[in-house]
PALORO-325272 format. One record per residue: z, y, x of N, C-alpha, C in turn. Coordinates in steps of 0.1 Angstrom, whole numbers, plus 5000, padded with zeros to 4 digits. Atoms other than C-alpha are relative to their C-alpha. Layout:
ZYXZYXZYX ...
END
This chain:
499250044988483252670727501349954996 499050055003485852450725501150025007 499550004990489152520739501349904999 498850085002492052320748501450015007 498849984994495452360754501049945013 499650154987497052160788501650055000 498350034993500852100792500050045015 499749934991502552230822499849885011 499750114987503351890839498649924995 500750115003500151700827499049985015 500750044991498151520857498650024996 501849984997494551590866499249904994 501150115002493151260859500349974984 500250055009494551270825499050154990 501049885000492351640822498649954997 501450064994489751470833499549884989 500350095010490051190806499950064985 500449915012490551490778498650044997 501949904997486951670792499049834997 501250125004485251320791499649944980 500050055014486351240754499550054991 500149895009485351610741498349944999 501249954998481751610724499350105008 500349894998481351930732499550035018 499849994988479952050766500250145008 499149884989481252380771501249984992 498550055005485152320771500950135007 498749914998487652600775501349935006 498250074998491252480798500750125003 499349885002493852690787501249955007 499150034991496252660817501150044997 499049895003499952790809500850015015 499549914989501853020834501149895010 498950094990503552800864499649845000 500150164997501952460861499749955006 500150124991501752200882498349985008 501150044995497852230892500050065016 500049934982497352280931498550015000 501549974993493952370950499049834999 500650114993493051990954499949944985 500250015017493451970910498450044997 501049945006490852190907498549975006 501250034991488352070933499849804993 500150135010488551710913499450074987 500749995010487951870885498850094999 501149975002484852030891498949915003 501350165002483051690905500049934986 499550035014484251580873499150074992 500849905003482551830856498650025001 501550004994479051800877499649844994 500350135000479351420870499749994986 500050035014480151450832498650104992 501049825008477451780829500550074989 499549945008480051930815500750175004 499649805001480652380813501450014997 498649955006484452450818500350145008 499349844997485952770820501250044999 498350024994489752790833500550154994 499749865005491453060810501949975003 498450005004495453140816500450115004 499549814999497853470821500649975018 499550024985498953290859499050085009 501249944992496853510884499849895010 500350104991497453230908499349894994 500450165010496152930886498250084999 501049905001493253190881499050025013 500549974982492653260920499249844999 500350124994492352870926498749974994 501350075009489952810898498950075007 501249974993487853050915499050015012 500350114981488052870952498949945000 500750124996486752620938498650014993 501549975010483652810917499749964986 499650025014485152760883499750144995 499949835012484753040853501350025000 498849994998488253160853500050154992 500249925006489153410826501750054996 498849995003492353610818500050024986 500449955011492853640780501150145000 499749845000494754010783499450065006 501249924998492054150796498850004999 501649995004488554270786499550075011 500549974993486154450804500050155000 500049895000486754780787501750084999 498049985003490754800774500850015009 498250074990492954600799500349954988 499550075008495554490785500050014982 500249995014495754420748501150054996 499049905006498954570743499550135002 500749825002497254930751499749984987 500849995008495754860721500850044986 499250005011496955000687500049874990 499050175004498954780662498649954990 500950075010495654580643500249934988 499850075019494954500604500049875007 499950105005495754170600499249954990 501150035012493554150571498849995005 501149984992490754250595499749915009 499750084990491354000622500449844997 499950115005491453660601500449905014 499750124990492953350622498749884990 500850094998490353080624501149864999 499050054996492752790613499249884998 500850114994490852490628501049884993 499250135001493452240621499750004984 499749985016493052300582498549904993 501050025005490052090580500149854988 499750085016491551830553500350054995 500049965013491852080534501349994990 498550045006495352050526500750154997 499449895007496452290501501450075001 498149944997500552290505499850045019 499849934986499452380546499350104996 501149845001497152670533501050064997 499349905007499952790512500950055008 499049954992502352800537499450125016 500149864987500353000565499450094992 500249885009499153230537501250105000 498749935000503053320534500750035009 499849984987503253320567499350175002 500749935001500853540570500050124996 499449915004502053760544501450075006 499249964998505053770556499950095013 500149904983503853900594499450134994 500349874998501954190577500950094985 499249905006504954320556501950005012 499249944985507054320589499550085010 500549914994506654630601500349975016 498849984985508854560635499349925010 500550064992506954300644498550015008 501949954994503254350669499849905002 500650074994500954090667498650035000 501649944996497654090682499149845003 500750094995495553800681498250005011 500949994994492953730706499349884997 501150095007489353570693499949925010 500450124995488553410725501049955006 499550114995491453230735500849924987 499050055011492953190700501149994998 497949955001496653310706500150044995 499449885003498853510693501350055009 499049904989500953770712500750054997 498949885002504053940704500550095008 500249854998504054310713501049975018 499249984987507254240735500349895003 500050094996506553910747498549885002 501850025000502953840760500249845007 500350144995503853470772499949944989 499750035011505053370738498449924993 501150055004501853090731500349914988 500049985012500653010696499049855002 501350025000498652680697499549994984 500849995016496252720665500149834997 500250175006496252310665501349974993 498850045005499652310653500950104993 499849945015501152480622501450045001 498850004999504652420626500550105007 499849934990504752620656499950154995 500049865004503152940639501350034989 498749935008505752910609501250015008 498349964988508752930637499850105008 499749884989507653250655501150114994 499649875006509853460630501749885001 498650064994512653190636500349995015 499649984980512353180674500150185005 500049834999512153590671501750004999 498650015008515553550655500849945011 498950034988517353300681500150065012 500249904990515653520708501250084999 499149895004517653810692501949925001 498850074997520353580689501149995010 499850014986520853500721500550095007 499949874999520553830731501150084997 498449935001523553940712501249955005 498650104991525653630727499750055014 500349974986524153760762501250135000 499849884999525154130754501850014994 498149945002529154070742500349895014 499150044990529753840770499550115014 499749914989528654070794500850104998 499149885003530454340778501549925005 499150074994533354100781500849955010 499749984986532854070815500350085011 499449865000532654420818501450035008 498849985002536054460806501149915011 499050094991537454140829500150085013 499849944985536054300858500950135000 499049835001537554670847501849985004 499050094998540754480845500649985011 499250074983540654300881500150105005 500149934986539854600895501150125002 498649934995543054740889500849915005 499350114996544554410897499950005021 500450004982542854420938499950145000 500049924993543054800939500750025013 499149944984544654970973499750095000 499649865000545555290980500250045014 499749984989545455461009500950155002 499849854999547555811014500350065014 499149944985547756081045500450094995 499149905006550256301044500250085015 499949894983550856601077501150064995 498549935002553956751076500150125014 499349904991555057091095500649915013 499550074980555756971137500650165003 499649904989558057201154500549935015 500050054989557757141188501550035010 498849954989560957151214500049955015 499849974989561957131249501549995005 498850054998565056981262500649975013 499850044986566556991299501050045002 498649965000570356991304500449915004 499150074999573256831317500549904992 499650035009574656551295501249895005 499350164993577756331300500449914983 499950115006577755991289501549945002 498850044997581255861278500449854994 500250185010582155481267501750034993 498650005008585455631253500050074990 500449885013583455871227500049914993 499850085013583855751195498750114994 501249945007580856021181499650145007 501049874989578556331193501050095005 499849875002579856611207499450155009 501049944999577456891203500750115012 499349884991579557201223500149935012 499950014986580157001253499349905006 501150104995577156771254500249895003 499350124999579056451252499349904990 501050085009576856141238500849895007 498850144999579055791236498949935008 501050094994577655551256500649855006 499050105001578455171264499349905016 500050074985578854961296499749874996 500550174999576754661300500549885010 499250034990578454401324499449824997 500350095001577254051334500249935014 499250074988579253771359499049864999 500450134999577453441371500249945012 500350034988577253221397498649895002 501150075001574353041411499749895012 500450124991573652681434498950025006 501250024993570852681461499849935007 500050054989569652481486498850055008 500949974989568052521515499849925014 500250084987566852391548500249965015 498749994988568852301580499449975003 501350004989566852301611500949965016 499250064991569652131636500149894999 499850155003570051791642500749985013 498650044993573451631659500549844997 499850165006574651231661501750064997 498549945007577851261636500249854996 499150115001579950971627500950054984 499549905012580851061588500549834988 499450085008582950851565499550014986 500350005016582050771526501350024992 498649965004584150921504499850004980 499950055012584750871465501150074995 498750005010586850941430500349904998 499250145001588950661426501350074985 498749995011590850641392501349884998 498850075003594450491392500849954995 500050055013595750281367501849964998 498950084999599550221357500249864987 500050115009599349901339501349945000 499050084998602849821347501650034995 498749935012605850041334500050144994 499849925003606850321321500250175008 499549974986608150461354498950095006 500749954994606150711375499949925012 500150104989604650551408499350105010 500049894990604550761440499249945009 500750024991601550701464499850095011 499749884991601550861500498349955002 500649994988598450961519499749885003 500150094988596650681536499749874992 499650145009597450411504498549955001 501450095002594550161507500449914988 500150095012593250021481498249905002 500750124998590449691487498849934988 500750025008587449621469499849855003 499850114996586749301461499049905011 500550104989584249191490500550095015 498950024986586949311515499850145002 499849864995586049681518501350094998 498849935005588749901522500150155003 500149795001589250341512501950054995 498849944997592250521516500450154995 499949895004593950781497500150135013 499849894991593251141510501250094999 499249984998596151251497501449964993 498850065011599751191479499350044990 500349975012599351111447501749974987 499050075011602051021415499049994987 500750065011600750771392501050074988 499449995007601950881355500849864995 499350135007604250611336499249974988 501350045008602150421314500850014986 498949995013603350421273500049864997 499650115004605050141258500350014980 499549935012604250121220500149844988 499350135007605449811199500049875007 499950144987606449611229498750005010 501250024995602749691243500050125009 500349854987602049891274498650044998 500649935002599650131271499450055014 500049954988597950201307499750135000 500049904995598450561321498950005012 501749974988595650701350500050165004 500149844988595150971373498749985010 501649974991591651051397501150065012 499150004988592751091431498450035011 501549974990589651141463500849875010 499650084991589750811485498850005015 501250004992587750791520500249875007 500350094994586250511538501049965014 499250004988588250331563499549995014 501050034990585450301588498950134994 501849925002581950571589499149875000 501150085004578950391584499349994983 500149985009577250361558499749864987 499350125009578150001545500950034987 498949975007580850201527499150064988 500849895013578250391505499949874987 500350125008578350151473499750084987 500049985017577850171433501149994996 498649985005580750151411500349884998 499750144999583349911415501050014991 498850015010585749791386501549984997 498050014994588749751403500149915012 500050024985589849761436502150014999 498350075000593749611443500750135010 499549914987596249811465500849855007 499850054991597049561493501749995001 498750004999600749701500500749964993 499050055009602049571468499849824996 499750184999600849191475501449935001 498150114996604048941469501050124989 499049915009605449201443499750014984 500250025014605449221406498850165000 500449904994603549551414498649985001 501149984992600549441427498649944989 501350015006598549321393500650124993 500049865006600049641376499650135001 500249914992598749881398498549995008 501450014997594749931405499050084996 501249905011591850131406498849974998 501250005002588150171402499650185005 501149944992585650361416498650054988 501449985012583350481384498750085006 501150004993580950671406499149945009 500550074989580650451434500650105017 499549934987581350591473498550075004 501549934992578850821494500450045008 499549914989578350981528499949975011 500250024987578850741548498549985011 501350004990576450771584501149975010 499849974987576650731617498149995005 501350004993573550831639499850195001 500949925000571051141640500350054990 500549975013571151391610499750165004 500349825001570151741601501150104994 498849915006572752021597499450125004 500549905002572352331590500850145011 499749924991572552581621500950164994 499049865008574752971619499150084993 500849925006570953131617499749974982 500350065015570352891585500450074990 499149995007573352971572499850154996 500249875005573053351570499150024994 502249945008568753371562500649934984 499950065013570653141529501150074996 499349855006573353421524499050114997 500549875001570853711523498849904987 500749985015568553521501500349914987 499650045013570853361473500350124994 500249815011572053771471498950044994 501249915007568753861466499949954987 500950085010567953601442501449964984 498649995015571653611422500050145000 500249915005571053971418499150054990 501350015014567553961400500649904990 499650085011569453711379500850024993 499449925013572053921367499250124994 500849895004569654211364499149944992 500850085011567353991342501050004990 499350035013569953861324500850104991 499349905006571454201311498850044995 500949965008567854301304499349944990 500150075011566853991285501450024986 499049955006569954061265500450164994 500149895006569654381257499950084986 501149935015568954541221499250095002 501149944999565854721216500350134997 499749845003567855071203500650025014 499349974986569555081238499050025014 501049994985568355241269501150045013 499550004994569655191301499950175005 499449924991571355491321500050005018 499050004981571255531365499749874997 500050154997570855171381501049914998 499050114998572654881381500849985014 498850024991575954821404500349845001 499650175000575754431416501050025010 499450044990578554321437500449865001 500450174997578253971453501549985003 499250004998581653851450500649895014 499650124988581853531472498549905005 501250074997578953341492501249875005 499150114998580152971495499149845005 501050124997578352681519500849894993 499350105010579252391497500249865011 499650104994578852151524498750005012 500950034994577252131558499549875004 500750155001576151771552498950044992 501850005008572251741543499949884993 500450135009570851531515498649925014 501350104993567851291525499050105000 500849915001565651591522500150045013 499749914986567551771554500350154989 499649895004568852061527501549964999 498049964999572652221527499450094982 499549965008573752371495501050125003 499549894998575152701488500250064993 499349945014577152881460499950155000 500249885002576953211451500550094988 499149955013579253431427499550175002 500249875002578453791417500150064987 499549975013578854021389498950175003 501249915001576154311378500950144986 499049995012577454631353498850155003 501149864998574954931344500250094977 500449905010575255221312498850004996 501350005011573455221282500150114987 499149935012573155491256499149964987 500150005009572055431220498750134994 501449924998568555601215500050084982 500149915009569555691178501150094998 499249904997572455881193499550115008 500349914994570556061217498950084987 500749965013568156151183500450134994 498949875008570856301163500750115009 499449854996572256481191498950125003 500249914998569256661198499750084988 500249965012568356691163501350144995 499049965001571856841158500350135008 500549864993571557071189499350124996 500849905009569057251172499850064989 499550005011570057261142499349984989 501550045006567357091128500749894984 499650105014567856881087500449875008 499750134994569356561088498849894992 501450085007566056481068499149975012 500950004990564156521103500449875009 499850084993562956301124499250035019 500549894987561356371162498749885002 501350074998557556271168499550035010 500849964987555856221201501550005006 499349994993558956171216500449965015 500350064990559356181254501650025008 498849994994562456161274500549965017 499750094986564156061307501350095007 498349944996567456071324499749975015 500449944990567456181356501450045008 498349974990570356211387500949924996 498450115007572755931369500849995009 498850024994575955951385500549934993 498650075005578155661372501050005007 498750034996581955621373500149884992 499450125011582655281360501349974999 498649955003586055311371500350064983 500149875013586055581344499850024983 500650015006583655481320499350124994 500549895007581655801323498550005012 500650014990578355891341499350114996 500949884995576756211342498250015004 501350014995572956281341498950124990 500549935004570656511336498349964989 501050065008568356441301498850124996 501849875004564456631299499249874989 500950095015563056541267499050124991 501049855007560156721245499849894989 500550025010558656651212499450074993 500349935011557956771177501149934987 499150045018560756781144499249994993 500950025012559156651117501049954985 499350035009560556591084499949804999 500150175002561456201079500049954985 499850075015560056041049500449864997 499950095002561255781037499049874991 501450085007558055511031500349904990 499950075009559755271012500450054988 499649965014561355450987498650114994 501149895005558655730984498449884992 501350085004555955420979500449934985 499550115010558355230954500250154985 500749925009558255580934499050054996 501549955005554355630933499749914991 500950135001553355260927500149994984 500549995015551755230893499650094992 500049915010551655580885498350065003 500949994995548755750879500050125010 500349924985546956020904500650134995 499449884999548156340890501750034996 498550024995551656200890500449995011 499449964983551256140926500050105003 500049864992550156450932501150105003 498749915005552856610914501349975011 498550084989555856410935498950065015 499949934983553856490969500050145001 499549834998553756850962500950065001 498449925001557056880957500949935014 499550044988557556690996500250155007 499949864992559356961017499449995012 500549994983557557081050498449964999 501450094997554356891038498750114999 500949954997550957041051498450034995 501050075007548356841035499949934998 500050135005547656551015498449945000 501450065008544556321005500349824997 499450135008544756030983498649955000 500850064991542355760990500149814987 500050115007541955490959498649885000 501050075001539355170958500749924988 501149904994537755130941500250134990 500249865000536755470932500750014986 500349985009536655450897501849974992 498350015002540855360892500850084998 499449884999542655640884501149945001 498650065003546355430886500249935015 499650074985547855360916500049834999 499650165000548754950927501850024998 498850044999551654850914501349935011 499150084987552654640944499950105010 500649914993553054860969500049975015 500950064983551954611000498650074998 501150005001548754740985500050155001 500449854996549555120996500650025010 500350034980549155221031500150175000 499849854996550755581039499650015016 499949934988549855731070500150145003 499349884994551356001087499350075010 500849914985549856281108500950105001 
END
């Protein structure tokens, strides 16, 4: 029986042109492990086979390649197993002397290839280390610890390199086995590099109880424990605030436009006296009248050059209506000083423009308006100083008793209505409320008790209660109920910046010697680290 060896990737039809070319008509196909033949390979190759009248028998170590051949009603044969053994490695280690290789390819008789698988040969059965086992019917050879390891008998070359490819194997092997060690070591390395640490620490709690009188003084300069005196500081905040609102009267009014008007002395040095009344003339004929005396300054005179001087003054329309309401005009003449040297040195402008003027219908704001817009600018300028002292606030400070607002002046700004039909309304007040210093009330109770200045108070609950303020004074009286637990205060930064790096039974040592402390447990990843993290973002104290 002939057998023949098939490549992994070789196509069916060129199988099929091997089996047609063999004399022979029983043909051995020695499949190797993972090749490329599917179900629909093997079903060609058995028409193939019926057509040629030719006996094949599908030998390889694939169980799957094995299964299929037998789908399709192929002979299908594993060579590591017989019918009585199993595998051939069960088998003890076989003479070589006893077990001759059949070396088919040797058939010209070529002496320098005899000599060399002779020495081959020799050399396999004075290597003790090595197990080979040849099998008669597929014609391999097997190495003990490597049963894929295929021998084909047609090729010579191949058998003298199994003691060289034993060798790179091994080779390999020891390049595998130092870089993993290698790697080992990198990882042992990182994993002190990403360790973290976690420690809890419990410390002795003595619990207290705290309900007394205390007065708050803003003229204490520090505690004082005997007569229950804790400094404390007066918060204080003044604004005023614009509203408008909605006038619900309507009356025919006759109202004049009225304006700032700036005054210009373009003319001497001299002060220039205007009464009351002075018109001054825009240039398409309108005319506005001072509301009251004014004195122009003297203008400066500086290398023969006059310098014009100016003054703002309020002028009103000489007529209501609202013709008078304009934009700003660039200069407007004063009339009375026509025919005088006076009368181009002297002139104003109008940089806003005029407003105001009406005559007719409008909306004004009745007495009820007026009051419902007193009670609610108070309301609404008191939440605005009361905000604004608590947005402002520091976060160690706690207020004392309520706040004392007093609304100093309510002010209608004008019962003239815009185009909306709203009045305007001013509002001034001033807000002032005690505050004490939350790591003064700390130390005093700390101090009361007579507790370390190492301590610190946990679970702390408090509240002041009855506040009498004097702001006159700067004192206020109030009754503080507070509870907790003293605990000793560690200090985390420095306690962490003395562990970090060391190892575990150095920490231990430093937490044992923490005063007050209860119990500890140290908490390293991973496990296997005995050295704290150096950095010590990467240690995480918590406190019970």
């Amino acid at each position: 029986m002939e057998k023949i060896l098939l490549d992994k990737k070789i196509k069916i039809n060129d199988v099929i042109e091997k089996i047609e070319n063999r004399p022979e008509s029983n043909l051995t196909l020695i499949i190797p492990k993972k090749s490329d033949f599917k179900k629909e390979d093997f079903a060609l190759l058995k028409k193939a086979c019926e057509k040629l009248n030719k006996i094949i028998t599908i030998e390889s170590v694939d169980e799957e390649i094995l299964k299929l051949a037998k789908s399709e009603g192929l002979g299908a044969v594993h060579p590591l197993f017989n019918a009585n053994s199993g595998l051939l490695t069960d088998i003890k280690k076989p003479n070589i002397e006893e077990n001759l290789v059949e070396y088919n390819f040797l058939k010209n008789n070529n002496k320098k290839e005899i000599k060399k698988i002779k020495e081959s040969e020799s050399e396999l059965k004075s290597n003790n280390d090595l197990h080979f086992f040849k099998n008669i019917n597929s014609g391999q050879i097997f190495k003990k610890d490597d049963l894929e390891l295929d021998v084909k008998l047609d090729d010579p070359k191949k058998y003298h390199k199994v003691h060289k490819k034993h060798f790179i194997l091994n080779f390999k092997f020891l390049i595998y086995g130092i870089l993993i060690i290698g790697l080992g070591l990198g990882f042992w390395k990182l994993s002190f590099v990403f360790s973290s640490a976690e420690i809890n620490l419990s410390f002795k709690k003595t619990p207290f109880e705290f309900n007394n009188l205390i007065i708050g003084n803003k003229n204490a300069s520090q505690l004082n424990l005997s007569e229950k005196i804790i400094p404390v500081e007066l918060f204080k905040n003044k604004q005023n605030i614009t509203l408008f609102f909605k006038a619900n009267g309507k009356k025919n009014i006759s109202q004049k436009a009225t304006g700032q008007i700036t005054i210009y002395n373009n003319f001497s040095s001299g002060e220039q006296f205007l009464i009351a009344n002075t018109r001054f003339q825009s240039p398409n004929g309108l005319i506005y009248r001072l509301a009251s005396n004014v004195v122009i300054p003297g203008a400066q005179i500086k290398d023969g050059k006059i310098i014009p001087s100016s003054i703002t003054a309020t002028v009103v329309a000489d007529e209501p209506g609202e013709k008078y309401n304009t934009g700003p005009i660039s200069k407007l003449i004063i009339p009375g000083f026509k025919g005088s040297p006076k009368y181009d040195g002297f002139y104003g402008e109008l940089k806003q423009g005029a407003s105001g003027g009406f005559v007719g219908e409008k909306v004004f704001p009745l007495d009820s308006d007026i009051e419902k817009a007193k009670k609610e600018i108070s309301e609404k300028l008191k939440l605005a100083l009361e905000n604004s002292i608590n947005f402002k606030k520091p976060d160690n400070f706690d207020f004392v008793g309520n706040f004392q607002t007093d609304i100093l002046k309510i002010i209608v700004v004008s019962t003239s209505t815009d185009d909306a039909g709203n009045f305007a309304v001013l509002a001034e007040g001033e807000t002032k409320i005690f505050a004490i210093r939350r790591t003064d009330l700390i130390n005093f109770l700390i101090g009361f008790y007579n507790q370390s200045n190492y301590k610190k108070i946990d679970n702390f609950k408090f509240e002041y209660l009855n506040a009498r303020p004097d702001f006159n004074n700067g004192i206020v009286n109030f009754n503080l109920k507070s509870s907790g637990n003293f605990v000793y205060n560690l200090n985390l930064n420095d306690f962490k910046n003395n562990i970090a790096g060391k190892k575990i039974k150095e920490v231990e040592s430093i937490i044992k010697n923490l005063d007050e402390l209860e119990s500890a447990k140290i908490l390293i990843k991973p496990k296997w680290v005995n050295v704290l993290p150096a950095n010590v973002s990467k240690i995480n104290i918590i406190l019970k």
